[in-house]
C-alpha positions in Angstrom: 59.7 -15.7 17.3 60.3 -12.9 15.3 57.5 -11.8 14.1 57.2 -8.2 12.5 53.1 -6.9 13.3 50.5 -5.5 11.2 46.8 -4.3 12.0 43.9 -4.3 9.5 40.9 -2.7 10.6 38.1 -3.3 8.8 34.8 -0.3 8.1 33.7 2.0 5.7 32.2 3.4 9.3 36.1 4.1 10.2 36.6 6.0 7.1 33.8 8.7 8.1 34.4 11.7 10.3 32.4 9.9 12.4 34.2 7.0 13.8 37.8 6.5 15.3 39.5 3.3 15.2 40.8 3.4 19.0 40.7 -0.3 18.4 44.1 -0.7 16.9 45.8 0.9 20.3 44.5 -1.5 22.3 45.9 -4.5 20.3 49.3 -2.3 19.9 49.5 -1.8 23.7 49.1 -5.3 24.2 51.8 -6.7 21.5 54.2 -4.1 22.8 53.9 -5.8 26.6 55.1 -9.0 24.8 57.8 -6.6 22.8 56.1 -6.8 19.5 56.6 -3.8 17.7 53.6 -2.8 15.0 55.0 -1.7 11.3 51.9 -1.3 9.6 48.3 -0.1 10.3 45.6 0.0 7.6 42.1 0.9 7.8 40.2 -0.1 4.9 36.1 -0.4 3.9 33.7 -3.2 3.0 34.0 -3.3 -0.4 35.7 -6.6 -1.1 38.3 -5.8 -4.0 39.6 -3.3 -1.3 39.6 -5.8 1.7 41.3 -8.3 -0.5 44.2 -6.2 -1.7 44.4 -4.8 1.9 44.5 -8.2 3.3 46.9 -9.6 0.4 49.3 -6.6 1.1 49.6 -7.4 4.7 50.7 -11.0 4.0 53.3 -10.1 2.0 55.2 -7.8 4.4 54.0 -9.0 7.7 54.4 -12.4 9.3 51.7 -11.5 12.3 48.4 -9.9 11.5 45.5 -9.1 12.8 42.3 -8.3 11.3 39.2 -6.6 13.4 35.5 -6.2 12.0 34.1 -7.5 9.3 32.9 -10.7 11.3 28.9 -9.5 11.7 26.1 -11.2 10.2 24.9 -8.6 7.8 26.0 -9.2 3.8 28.9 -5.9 4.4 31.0 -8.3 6.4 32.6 -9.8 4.7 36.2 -10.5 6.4 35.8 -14.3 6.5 35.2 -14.7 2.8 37.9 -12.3 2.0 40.7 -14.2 4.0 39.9 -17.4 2.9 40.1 -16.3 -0.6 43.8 -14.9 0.0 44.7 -18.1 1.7 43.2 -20.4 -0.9 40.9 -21.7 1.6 37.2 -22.9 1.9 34.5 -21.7 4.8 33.3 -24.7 6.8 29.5 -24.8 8.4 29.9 -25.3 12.3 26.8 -27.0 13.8 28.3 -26.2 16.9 28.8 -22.6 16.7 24.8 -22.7 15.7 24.0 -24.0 18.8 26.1 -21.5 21.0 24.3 -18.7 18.6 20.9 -19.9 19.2 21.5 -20.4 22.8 23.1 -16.5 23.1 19.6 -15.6 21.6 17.3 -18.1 23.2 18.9 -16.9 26.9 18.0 -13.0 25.8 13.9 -14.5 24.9 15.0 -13.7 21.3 15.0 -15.6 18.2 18.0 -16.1 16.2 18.0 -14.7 12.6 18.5 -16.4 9.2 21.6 -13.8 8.8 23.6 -15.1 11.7 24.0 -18.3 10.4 27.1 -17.1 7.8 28.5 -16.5 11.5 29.1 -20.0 11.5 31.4 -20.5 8.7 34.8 -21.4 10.1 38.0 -20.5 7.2 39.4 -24.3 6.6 41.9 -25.4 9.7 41.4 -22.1 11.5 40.6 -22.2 15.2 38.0 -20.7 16.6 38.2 -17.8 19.3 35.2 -18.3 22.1 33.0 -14.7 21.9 30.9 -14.6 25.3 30.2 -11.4 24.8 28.7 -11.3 21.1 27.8 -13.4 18.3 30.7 -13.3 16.3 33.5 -16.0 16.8 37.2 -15.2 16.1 39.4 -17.2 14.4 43.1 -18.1 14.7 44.9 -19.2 11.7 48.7 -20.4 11.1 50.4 -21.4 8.3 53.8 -22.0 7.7 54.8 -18.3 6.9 51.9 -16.3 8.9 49.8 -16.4 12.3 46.5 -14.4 11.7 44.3 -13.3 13.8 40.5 -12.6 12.7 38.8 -10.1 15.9 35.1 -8.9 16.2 35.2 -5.1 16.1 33.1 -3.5 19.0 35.9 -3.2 21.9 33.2 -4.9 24.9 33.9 -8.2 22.7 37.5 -7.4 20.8 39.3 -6.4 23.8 38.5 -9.7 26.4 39.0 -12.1 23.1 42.1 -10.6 22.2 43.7 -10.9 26.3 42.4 -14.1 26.7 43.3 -15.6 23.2 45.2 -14.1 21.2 48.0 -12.9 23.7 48.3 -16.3 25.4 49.3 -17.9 21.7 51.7 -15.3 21.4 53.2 -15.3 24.6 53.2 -19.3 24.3 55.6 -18.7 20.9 58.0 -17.3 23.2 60.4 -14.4 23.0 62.8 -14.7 25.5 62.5 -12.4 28.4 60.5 -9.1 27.7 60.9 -6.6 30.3 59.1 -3.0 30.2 59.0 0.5 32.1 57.0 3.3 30.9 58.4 7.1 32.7 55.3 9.1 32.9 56.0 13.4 32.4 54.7 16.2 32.5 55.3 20.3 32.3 58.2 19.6 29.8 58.5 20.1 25.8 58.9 16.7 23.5 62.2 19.3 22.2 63.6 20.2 25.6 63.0 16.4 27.0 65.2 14.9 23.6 67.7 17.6 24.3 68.1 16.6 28.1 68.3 12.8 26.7 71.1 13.5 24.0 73.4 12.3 25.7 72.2 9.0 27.5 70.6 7.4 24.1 74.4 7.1 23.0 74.8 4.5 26.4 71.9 2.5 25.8 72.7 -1.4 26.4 71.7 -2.8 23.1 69.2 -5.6 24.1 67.0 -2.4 25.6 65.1 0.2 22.8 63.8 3.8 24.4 60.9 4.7 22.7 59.1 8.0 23.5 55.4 9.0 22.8 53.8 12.5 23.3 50.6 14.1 23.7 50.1 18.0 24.8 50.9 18.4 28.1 52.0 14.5 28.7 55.6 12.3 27.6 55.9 8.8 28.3 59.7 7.6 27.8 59.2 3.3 27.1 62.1 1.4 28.2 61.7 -2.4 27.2 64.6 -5.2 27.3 63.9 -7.8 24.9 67.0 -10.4 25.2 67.7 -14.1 26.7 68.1 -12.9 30.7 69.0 -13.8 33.4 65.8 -11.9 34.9 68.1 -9.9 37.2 70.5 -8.6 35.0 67.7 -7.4 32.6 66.0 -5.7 35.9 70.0 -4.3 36.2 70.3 -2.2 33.4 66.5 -0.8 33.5 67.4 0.6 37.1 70.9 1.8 35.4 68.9 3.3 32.5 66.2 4.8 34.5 68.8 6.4 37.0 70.3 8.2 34.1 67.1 9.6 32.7 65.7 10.3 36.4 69.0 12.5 36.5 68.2 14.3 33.6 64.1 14.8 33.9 63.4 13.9 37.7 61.5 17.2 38.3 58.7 16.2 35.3 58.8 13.0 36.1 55.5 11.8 37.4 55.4 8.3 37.4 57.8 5.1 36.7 55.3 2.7 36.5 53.1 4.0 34.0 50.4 5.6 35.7 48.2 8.1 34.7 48.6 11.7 36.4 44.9 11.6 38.2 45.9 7.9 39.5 49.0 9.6 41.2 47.4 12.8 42.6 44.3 10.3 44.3 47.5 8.4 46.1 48.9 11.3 46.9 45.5 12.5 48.6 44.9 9.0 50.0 48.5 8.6 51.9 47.9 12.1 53.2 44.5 11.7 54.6 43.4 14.9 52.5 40.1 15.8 50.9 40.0 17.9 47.5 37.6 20.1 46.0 37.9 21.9 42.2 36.8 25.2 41.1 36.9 25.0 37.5 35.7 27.4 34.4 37.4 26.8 31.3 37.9 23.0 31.8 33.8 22.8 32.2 34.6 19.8 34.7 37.7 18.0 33.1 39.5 17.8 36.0 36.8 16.5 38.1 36.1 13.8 35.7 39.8 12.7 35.5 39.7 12.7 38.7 36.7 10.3 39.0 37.7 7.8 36.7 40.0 6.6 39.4 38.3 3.8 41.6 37.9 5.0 44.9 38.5 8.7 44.7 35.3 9.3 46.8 38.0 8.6 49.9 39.4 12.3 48.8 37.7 14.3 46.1 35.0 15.8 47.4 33.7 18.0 44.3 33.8 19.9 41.0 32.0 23.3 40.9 32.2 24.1 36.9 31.7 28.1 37.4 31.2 28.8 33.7 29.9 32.4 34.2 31.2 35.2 36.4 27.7 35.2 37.8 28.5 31.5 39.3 31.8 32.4 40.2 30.3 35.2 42.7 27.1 33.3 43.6 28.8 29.9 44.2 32.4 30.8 45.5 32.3 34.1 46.6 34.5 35.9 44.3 33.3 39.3 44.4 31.9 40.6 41.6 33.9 44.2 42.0 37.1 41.6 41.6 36.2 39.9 38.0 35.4 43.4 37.1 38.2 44.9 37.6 41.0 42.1 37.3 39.2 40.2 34.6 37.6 36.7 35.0 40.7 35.2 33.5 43.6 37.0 36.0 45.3 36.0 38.9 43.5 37.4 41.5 40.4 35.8 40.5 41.9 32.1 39.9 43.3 32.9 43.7 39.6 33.5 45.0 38.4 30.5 43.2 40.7 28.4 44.8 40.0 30.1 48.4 36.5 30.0 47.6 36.0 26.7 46.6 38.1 25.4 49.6 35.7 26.9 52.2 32.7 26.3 50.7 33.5 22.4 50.7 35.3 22.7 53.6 38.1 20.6 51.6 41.9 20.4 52.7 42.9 21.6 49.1 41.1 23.7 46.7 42.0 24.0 43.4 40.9 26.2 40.9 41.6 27.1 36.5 40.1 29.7 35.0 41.2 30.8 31.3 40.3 31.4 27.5 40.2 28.1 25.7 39.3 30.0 22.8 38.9 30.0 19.9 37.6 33.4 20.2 37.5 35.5 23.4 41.3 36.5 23.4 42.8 40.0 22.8 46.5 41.2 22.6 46.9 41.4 26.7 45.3 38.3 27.2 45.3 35.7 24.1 44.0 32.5 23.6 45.6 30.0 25.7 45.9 32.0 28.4 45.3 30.2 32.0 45.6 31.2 35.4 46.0 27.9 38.4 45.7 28.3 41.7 46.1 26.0 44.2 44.5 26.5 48.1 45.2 25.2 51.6 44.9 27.1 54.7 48.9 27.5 55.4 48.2 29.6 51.9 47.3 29.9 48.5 49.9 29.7 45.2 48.5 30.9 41.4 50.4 30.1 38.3 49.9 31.3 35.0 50.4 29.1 31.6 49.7 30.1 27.8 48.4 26.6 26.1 48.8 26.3 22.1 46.3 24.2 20.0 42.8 24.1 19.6 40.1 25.1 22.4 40.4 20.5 23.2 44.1 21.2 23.7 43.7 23.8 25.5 41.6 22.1 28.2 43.2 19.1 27.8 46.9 21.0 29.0 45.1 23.0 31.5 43.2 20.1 33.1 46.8 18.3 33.1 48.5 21.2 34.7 46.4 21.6 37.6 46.5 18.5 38.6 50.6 18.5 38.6 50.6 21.7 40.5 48.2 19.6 43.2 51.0 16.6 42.7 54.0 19.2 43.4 52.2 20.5 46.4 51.5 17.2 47.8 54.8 15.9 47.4 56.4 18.7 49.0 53.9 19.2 51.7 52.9 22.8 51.4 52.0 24.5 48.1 54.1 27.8 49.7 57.1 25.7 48.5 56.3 24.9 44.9 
């Protein structure tokens, strides 16, 4: 099958400043697991004329596609209509699909409206995509050129009907043997990463592609084999390939299995039997929310005291006010008494503390926006590190929320942060 991918997503909503179509990463993420590669992403509004050009241009340089939103029961969706009319084929009434609609509302004590009954028009030889979790059916539709797929746009009903549907078919069409690894870094350029890589692109085995993606602060290196096997030998040159790059980047590398930084700090913690506490200003409770996200950090982080103000840096860790006086609220020797401070008060193994200017005002010539001071705490003694951050006051937090938690992933790795 080899099938080049496109993605239509389908609101004037997504066209605002108001709305982001995270959508579309989703349904990339999962056709790369299958080693789909996406050439084309559109976003285009209700207005018909523009959903049927959008929908006719996709056809005639893509062979998969799939279309999210439009599928609602109000008259602005209209993605059915529109892909029946670019396949030359008619909407069929489903009694059936009335009954599951009526039933969804009956179950809730509500009545169904008039308007959901266009929700029941199937496009001619399409199959329809069960929706538990909405109103709106998908559809799945092959012809002898195409395989479209037509998706409900919020995610709580796109993202379960595109694993449990849509994925299967494809998988089913078969690609050979798909293999992936996704190297997870941190504290390195995207410029000084590439130059370290030079040289091992040139000795990649041709059925594997290296892809890299980067965000501020985070790099993600995707290694996928996409060939006929045997399973082992594919599994042979990813550990060949990864050996060369681990040569190259082993001290930023994080993760080899795709994990996110805050997944690999909370194992960290876990294996050690250690308990964690954050002092944090400029992040205003980033870290502890990363942090959180992880299911079943309770076992080592204990809390997050967002000290905003130099008044709740004295009051709440003890930093004395004589100290952000003189030093400066954003200095070393006050991200070390966070980090001291925070540490006793919780009576946590590690404290762990970032204070800075995120900006966009607030800097000066000595100490400019971007500026951030880290410290990390345990009782055999206490490390600070400074970092300047560029970007906007988001980036800025973002980087310095990703930097603590690598200093904490250093320390625990080497078992003393004396030795980072």
């Amino acid at each position: 099958m080899n099938l080049k991918a496109e993605i239509v997503a389908v609101g004037t909503e997504l066209l605002s400043p108001f709305f982001q179509d995270t959508n579309s990463l989703f349904l990339t993420a999962g056709l790369n697991s299958l080693g789909l590669t996406v050439s084309f992403k559109t976003i285009v509004g209700d207005e018909q004329d523009d959903l049927l050009r959008a929908v006719r241009s996709a056809m005639a340089r893509s062979r998969l596609i799939l279309i999210m939103g439009g599928l609602g029961p109000t008259e602005d969706d209209r993605t059915r209509e529109t892909v029946a009319k670019a396949l030359g084929r008619k909407l069929v009434f489903r009694k059936d699909l009335l009954s599951v609609i009526r039933e969804r509302f009956r179950s809730r004590g509500l009545v169904m409206s008039a308007s959901n009954l266009k929700q029941c028009r199937v496009i001619e030889g399409a199959e329809v995509l069960a929706n538990p979790h909405g109103t709106a059916p998908g559809l799945w539709i092959e012809t002898s050129r195409h395989r479209i797929a037509l998706l409900p746009g919020p995610p709580r009903e796109l993202c379960p009907m595109f694993d449990g549907h849509v994925l299967p078919r494809l998988a089913a069409a078969g690609r050979g043997l798909t293999l992936r690894r996704v190297l997870k870094l941190t504290g390195i350029g995207e410029s000084m990463m590439e130059t370290r890589l030079r040289g091992v692109y040139a000795e990649v085995p041709r059925p594997v592609t290296v892809t890299t993606l980067a965000v501020p602060g985070d790099l993600s290196i995707h290694l996928t084999y996409q060939g006929p096997g045997p399973e082992a030998e594919a599994r042979a040159l990813l550990d060949g390939l990864e050996r060369k790059i681990a040569s190259r980047l082993s001290p930023w590398i994080y993760s080899a299995a795709g994990e996110r930084l805050e997944e690999v700090v909370g194992r960290l913690l876990k294996e050690r039997g250690m308990t964690l506490a954050c002092a944090e200003s400029c992040t205003g409770g980033l870290i502890g929310h990363r942090l959180t996200e992880v299911p079943g950090s309770s076992a080592y982080f204990l809390e997050s005291a967002v000290v905003y103000s130099d008044r709740a840096k004295s009051r709440r860790l003890g930093v004395p006010a004589s100290l952000i006086e003189g030093r400066g609220a954003v200095s070393a020797a006050v991200a070390r008494a966070m980090a001291v401070g925070v540490r006793k008060a919780c009576r946590a193994d590690i404290g762990l503390a970032v204070t800075g200017i995120a900006g966009p005002g607030g800097g000066s010539p000595r100490k400019p926006v971007g500026l951030v001071y880290l410290a990390l705490s345990r009782e055999s003694g206490t490390i600070v590190r400074k970092r300047l951050f560029f970007g906007g006051r988001s980036q800025v937090k973002a980087q310095s929320a990703q930097a603590a938690l690598d200093i904490l992933r250093k320390a625990l790795r080497k078992r003393g942060p004396t030795n980072i």
